[in-house]
C-alpha positions in Angstrom: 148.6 152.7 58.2 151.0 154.4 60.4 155.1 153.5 60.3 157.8 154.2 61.6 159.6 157.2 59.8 161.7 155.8 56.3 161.7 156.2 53.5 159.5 156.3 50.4 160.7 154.2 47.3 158.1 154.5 44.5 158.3 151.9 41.7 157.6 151.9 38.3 155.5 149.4 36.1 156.8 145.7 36.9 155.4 143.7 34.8 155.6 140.5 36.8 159.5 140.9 36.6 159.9 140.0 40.0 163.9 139.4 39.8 164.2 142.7 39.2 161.9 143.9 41.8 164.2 141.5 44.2 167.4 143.3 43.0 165.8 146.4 42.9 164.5 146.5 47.0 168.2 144.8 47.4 169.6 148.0 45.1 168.0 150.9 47.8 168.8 148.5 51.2 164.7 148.6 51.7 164.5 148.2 54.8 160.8 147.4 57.2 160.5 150.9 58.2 160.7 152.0 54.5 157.3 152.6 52.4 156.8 151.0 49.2 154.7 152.1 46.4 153.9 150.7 43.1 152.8 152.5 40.2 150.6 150.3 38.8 150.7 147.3 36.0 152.6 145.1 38.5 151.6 142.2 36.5 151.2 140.9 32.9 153.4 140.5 30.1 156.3 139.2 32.1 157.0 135.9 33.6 155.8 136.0 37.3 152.5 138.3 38.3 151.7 136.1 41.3 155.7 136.4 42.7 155.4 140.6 42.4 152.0 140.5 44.4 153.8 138.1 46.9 156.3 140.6 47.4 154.3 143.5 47.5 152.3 141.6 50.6 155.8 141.3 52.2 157.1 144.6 52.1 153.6 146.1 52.8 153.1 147.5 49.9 150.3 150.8 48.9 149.6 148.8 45.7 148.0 151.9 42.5 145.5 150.3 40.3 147.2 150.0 36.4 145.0 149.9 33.6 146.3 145.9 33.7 145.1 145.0 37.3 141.5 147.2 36.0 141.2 144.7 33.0 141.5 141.5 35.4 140.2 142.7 38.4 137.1 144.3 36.7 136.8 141.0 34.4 136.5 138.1 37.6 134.0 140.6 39.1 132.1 140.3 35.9 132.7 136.9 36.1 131.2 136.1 39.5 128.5 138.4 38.8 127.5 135.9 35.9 128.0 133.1 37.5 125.1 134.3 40.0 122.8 135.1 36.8 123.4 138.5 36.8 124.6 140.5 34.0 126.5 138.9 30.7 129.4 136.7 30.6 132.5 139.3 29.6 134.4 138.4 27.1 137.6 136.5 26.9 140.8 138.1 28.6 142.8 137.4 25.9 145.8 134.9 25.6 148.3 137.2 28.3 145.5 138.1 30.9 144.3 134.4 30.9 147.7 133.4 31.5 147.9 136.2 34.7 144.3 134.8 36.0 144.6 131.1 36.4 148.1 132.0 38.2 146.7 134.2 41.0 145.7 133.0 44.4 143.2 134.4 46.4 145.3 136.8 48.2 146.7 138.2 44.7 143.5 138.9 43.6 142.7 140.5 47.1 145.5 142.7 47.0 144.9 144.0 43.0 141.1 144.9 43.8 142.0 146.8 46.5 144.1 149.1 45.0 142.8 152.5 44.4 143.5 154.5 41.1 145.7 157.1 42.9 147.3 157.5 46.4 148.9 160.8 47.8 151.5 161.3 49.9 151.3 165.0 51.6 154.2 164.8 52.7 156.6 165.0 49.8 154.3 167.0 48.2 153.0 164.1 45.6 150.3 162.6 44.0 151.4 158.8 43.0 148.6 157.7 39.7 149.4 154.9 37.4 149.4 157.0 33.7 148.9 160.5 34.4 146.4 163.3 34.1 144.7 165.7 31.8 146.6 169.4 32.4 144.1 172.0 33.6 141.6 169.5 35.1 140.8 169.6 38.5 141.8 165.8 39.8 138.6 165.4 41.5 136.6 165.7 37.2 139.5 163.7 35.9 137.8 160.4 34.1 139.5 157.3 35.5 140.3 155.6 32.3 142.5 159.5 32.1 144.4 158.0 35.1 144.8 154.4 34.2 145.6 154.6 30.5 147.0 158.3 29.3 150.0 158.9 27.5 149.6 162.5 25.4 147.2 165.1 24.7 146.4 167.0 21.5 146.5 165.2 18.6 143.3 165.4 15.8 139.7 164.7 18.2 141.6 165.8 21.3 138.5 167.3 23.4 141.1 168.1 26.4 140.8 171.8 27.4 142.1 173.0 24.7 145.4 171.7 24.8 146.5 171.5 21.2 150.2 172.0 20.2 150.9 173.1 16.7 148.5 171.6 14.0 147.5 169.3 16.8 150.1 167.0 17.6 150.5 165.0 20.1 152.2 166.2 23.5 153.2 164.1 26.8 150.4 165.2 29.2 153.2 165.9 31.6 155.2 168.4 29.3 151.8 170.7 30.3 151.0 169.4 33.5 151.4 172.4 36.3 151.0 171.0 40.3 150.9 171.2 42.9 151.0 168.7 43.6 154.0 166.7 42.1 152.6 163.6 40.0 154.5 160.3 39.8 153.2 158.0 37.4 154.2 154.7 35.2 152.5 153.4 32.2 154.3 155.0 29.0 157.4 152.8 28.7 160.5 155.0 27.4 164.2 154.1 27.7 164.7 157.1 30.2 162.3 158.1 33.1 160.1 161.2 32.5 161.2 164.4 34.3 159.0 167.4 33.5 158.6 170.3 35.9 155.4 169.2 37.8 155.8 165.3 36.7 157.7 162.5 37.1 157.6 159.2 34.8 159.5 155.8 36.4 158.3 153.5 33.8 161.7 152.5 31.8 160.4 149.6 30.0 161.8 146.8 32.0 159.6 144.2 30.3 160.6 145.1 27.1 164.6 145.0 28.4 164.9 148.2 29.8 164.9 148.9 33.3 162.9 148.4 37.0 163.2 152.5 38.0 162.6 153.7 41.8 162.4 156.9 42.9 163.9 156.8 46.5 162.7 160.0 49.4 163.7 160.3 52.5 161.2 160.8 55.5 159.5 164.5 55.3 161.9 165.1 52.0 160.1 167.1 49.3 159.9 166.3 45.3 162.4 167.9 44.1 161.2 169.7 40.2 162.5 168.2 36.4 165.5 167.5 36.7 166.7 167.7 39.9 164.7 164.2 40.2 167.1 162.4 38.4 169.8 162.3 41.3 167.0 160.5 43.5 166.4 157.4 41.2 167.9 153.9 41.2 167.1 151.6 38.6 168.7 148.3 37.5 168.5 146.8 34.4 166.3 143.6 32.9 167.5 140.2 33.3 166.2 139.7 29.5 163.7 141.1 27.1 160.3 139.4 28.3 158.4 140.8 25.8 159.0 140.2 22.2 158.2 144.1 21.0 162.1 145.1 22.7 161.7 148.4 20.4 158.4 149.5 21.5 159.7 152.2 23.9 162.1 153.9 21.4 159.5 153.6 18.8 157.5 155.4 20.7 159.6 157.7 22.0 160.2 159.2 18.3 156.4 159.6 17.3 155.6 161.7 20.8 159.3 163.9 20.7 
């Protein structure tokens, strides 16, 4: 869809915080002829899915498939398919996900199965995917479950080109990653947003009681590498810890350092 010349503000996973989301469009003064784009994982875990997807509608949002809009989205298909005899009932969503489903309307659901697994944007030299990619992989032979659900590489029965740090542990996939172009991706909470070289991280764990992280360009402006990202993101912080695992990010954080 064509717009008028913005900016592009590039969200990290929000977890049906929707307050934030609010304060967080209020935070960067988006305006109609700004782009939004969400990472991924817009919903589940915290307290209003079907509010986030509302907002997405209004602002027009390109809407990157997380692993958490695959589970639910690939799960009602499944549904509907057994419901017209073919193929098995799938199994149950689980106490969260069944939660998320009954409180979608058709036009949530509509907007998560659209969403494709990565979206580009040429002209800040970027690649927007909800968890990442395997270095040293062309993107066209990357597996999608690699773009919805990857955190690190290495690590014992790595089978990843290779990449292996020192007796196999574990490395962040974009500590190796070398673009172009740029990636932009969500899924691995931490308390701080990822900024390697080639690849930027905005998921700071809001859910947990961290924070809703945008990265904010302006029309034709290029990614700017590691660190320099940091002066273009604006984040504020959670109303409350929706999820009871408030440590999860720094606990991570220690076993992939």
């Amino acid at each position: 869809m064509k717009r008028n010349m913005g900016r592009t503000v590039i969200v990290g996973d929000v977890h049906g915080c929707a307050d934030e989301l609010d304060a967080l469009l209020d935070r960067v003064a988006f305006a109609s002829t700004d782009r939004l784009v969400l990472a991924g994982d817009l919903v589940a875990r915290g307290p209003d899915s079907s509010r986030v997807c509302e907002i997405a509608r209004r602002c027009t949002a390109v809407v990157v498939r997380g692993n958490h809009e695959e589970k639910l989205v690939v799960w009602r298909a499944r549904m509907h398919a057994n419901m017209k005899g073919l193929g098995k009932r799938p199994e149950p969503l689980g106490r969260v996900h069944e939660r998320v489903a009954s409180s979608l309307r058709a036009a949530d659901w509509a907007l998560l199965a659209g969403a494709p697994v990565s979206w580009d944007l040429p002209e800040h030299g970027l690649r927007v995917v909800h968890a990442g990619v395997v270095p040293g992989i062309p993107f066209d032979a990357q597996d999608r479950e690699t773009l919805l659900r990857i955190r690190t590489v290495g690590g014992p029965g790595f089978e990843g080109n290779g990449l292996r740090g020192k007796k196999g542990e574990e490395r962040l996939w974009g500590e190796l990653y070398e673009g172009a172009p740029h990636v932009v991706f969500g899924h691995n909470a931490r308390r701080d947003p990822q900024l390697h070289p080639w690849a930027t991280g905005l998921d700071t764990a809001c859910v947990y009681g961290g924070r809703l992280t945008a990265l904010v360009l302006r029309s034709g402006e290029r990614m700017p590498r590691g660190l320099a990202a940091r002066a273009l993101l604006v984040s504020v912080v959670a109303r409350r810890v929706y999820v009871g695992e408030s440590r999860r990010a720094d606990e991570r954080e220690r076993r992939v350092a």
